[in-house]
KEMAR-159455 format. One record per residue (C-alpha): y, x negated, z negated; residue in one letter. Coordinates in steps of 0.1 Angstrom, whole numbers, padded with zeros to 4 digits, always signed. Each point is the difference from the previous one (the first is absolute). Layout:
BEGIN
YXZA/...
***
This chain:
BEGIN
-0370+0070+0209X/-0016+0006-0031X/-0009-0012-0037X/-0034-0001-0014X/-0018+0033+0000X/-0012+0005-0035X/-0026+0025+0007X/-0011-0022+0031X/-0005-0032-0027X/-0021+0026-0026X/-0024+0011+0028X/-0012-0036+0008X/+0001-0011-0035X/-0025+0030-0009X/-0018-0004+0036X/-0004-0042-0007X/-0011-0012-0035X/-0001-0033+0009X/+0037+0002-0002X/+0014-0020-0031X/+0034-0005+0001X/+0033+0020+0015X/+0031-0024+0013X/+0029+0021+0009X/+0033-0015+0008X/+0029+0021-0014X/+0027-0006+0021X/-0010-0015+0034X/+0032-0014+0015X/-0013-0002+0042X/+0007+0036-0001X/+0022+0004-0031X/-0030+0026-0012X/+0000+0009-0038X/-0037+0007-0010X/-0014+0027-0022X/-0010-0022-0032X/-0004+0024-0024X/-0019+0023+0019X/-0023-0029+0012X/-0007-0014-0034X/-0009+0037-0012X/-0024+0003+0029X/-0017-0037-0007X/-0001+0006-0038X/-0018+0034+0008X/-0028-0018+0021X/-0004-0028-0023X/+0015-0026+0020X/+0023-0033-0008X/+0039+0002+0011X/+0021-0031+0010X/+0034+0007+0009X/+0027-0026+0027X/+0031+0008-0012X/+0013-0032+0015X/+0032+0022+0013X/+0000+0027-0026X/-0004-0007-0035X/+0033+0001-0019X/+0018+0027+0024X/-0030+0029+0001X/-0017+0012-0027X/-0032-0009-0012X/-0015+0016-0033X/-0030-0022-0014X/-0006+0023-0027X/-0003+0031+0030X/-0012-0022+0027X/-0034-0014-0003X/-0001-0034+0019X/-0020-0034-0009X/+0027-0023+0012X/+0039-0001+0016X/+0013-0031+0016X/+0034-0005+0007X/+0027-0031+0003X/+0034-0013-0007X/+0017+0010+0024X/+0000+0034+0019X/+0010+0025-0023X/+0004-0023-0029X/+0029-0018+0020X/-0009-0034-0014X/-0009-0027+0024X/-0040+0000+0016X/-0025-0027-0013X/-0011+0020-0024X/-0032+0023-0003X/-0013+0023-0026X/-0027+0025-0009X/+0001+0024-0029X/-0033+0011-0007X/-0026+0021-0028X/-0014-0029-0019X/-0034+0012+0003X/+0000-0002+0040X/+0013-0036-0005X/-0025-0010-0026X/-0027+0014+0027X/+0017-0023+0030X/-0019-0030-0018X/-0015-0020+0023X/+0012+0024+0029X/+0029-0022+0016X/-0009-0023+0034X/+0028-0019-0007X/+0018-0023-0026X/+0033+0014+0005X/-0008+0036+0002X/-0023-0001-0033X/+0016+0025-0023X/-0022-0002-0028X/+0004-0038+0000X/+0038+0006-0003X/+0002+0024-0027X/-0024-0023-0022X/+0019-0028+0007X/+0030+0018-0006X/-0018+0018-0032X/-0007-0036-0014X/+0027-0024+0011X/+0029+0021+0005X/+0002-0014+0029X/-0010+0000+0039X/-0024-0019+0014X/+0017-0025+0025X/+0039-0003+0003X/+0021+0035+0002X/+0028+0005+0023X/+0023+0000-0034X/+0034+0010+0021X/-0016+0024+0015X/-0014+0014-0035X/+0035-0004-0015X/+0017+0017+0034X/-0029+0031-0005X/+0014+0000-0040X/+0034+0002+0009X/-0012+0028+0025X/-0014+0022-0029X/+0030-0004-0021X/+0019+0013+0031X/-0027+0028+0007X/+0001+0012-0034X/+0036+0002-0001X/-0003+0022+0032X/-0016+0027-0020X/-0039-0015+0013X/-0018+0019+0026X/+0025+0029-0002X/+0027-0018+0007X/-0011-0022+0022X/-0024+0026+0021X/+0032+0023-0001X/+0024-0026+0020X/-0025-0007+0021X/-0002+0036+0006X/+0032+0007+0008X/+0000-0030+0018X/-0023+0018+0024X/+0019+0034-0003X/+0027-0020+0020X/-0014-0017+0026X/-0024+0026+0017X/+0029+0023-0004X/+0019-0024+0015X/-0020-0010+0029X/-0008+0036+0005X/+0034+0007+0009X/-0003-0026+0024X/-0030+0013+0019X/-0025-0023-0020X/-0035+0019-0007X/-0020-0018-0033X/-0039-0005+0006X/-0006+0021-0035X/+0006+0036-0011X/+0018+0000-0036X/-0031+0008-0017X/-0020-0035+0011X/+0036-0021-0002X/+0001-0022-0026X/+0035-0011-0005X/-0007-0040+0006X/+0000-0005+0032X/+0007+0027+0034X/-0018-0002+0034X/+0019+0010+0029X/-0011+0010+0035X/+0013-0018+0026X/+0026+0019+0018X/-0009+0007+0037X/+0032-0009+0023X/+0001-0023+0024X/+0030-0022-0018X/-0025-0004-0032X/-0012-0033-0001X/-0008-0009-0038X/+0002-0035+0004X/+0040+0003+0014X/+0000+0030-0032X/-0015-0026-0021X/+0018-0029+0004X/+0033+0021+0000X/-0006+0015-0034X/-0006-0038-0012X/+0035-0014+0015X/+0010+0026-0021X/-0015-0007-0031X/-0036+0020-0004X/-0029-0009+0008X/-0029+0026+0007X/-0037-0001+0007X/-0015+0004+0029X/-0029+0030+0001X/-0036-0011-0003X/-0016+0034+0011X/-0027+0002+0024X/+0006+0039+0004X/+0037-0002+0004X/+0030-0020+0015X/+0020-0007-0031X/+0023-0016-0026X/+0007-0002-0033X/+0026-0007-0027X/-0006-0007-0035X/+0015+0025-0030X/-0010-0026-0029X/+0014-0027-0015X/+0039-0006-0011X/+0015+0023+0019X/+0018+0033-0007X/+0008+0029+0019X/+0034-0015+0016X/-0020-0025+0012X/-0022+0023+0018X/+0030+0017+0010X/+0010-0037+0016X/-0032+0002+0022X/+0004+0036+0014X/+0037-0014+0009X/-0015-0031+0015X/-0027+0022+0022X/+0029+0021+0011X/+0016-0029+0015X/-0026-0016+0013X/-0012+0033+0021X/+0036-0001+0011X/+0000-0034+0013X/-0039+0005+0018X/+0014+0032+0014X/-0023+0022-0016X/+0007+0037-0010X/-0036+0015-0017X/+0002+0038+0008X/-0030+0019+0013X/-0029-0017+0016X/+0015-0032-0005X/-0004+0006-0036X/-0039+0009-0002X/-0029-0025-0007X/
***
């Protein structure tokens, strides 16, 4: 598995100037991969190209410089890594790119330039906000600023990492990622080979006892995941290794060897 390969994205830029615009998703949570923004943006800027940046599951807990990282647009929510609730959408842009979108947008809802001049001369949106969901998002702030902001915040989830793949590695449990590509939100697994591992009997055992994981998504690999992000600390963490430990015991499973490989 791999992340985006910046000098593979600057050959086709320079070998295609038809190409306009770059969209690069910073943390892509079916494998749990952490992108190379930064490097990206620097290669995009260099050819002349337009940056727009997901960062649905990353903004708030990994850094992001605006005044280092050259990118149109950044869209992000409520929830995720902000820890409010979702219902919520929102995209920090250069004002210039958004004065250019005029006229661009196939749809009423997704019209940003409409937005921000109604917002510019009303105050106001355009149809009816989700208001406890704006008031759950400001609450979410206060509670993010408190944290220490993207420091804090990208630190706990951090450590939150630190202890589960250190966790589940003592267990037998490989992760999909090398440390380099993991981004500490969420953490692919591969499915254990054993013939007592059946992840829907490992699935529904974890839940009786209170977590609740994901199921993998991968086309290139049997696997599963479990989230780093959101209100947890590293004792809870800690609570899922324990969990996993008891649930291998009760499926009969012991990972050592083969058994433990993809």
């Amino acid at each position: 598995m791999r992340g985006v390969l910046v000098d593979e994205v600057d050959r086709l830029l320079r070998a295609d100037p038809s190409i306009s615009h770059v969209f690069a998703v910073q943390c892509e949570t079916t494998s749990g991969i952490l992108n190379p923004i930064a490097e990206l943006a620097a290669v995009v800027e260099a050819c002349g190209r337009r940056l727009l940046i997901d960062a649905m599951s990353a903004f708030g807990a990994l850094p992001l410089d605006a005044k280092r990282t050259r990118f149109d647009a950044v869209a992000a929510s409520s929830n995720k890594c902000i820890e409010g609730v979702p219902g919520l959408g929102f995209v920090i842009c250069r004002e210039p790119a958004l004065a250019a979108a005029k006229g661009n947008a196939t749809t009423l809802t997704l019209d940003l330039y409409d937005q921000w001049q109604s917002l510019r001369a009303t105050g106001q949106y355009r149809f009816t906000p989700p208001i406890h969901v704006i008031v759950a998002f400001h609450r979410a702030l206060q509670e993010f600023w408190a944290e220490g902001g993207q420091a804090g915040r990208g630190a706990r989830y951090g450590e939150n990492c630190r202890v589960l793949v250190e966790g589940m590695a003592e267990l037998g449990f490989r992760p999909l990622l090398p440390g380099p590509l993991q981004a500490p939100i969420i953490v692919t697994f591969h499915m254990p080979r054993h013939a007592n591992f059946v992840f829907d009997s490992f699935y529904e055992k974890l839940k009786q006892r209170g977590y609740v994981i994901y199921p993998g998504k991968l086309t290139v690999a049997d696997s599963f995941r479990i989230g780093c992000s959101g209100r947890l600390n590293a004792a809870h963490m800690e609570g899922v290794v324990a969990a996993v430990r008891a649930v291998m015991g009760e499926l009969g499973v012991t990972l050592t060897g083969a058994s433990a490989q993809p």
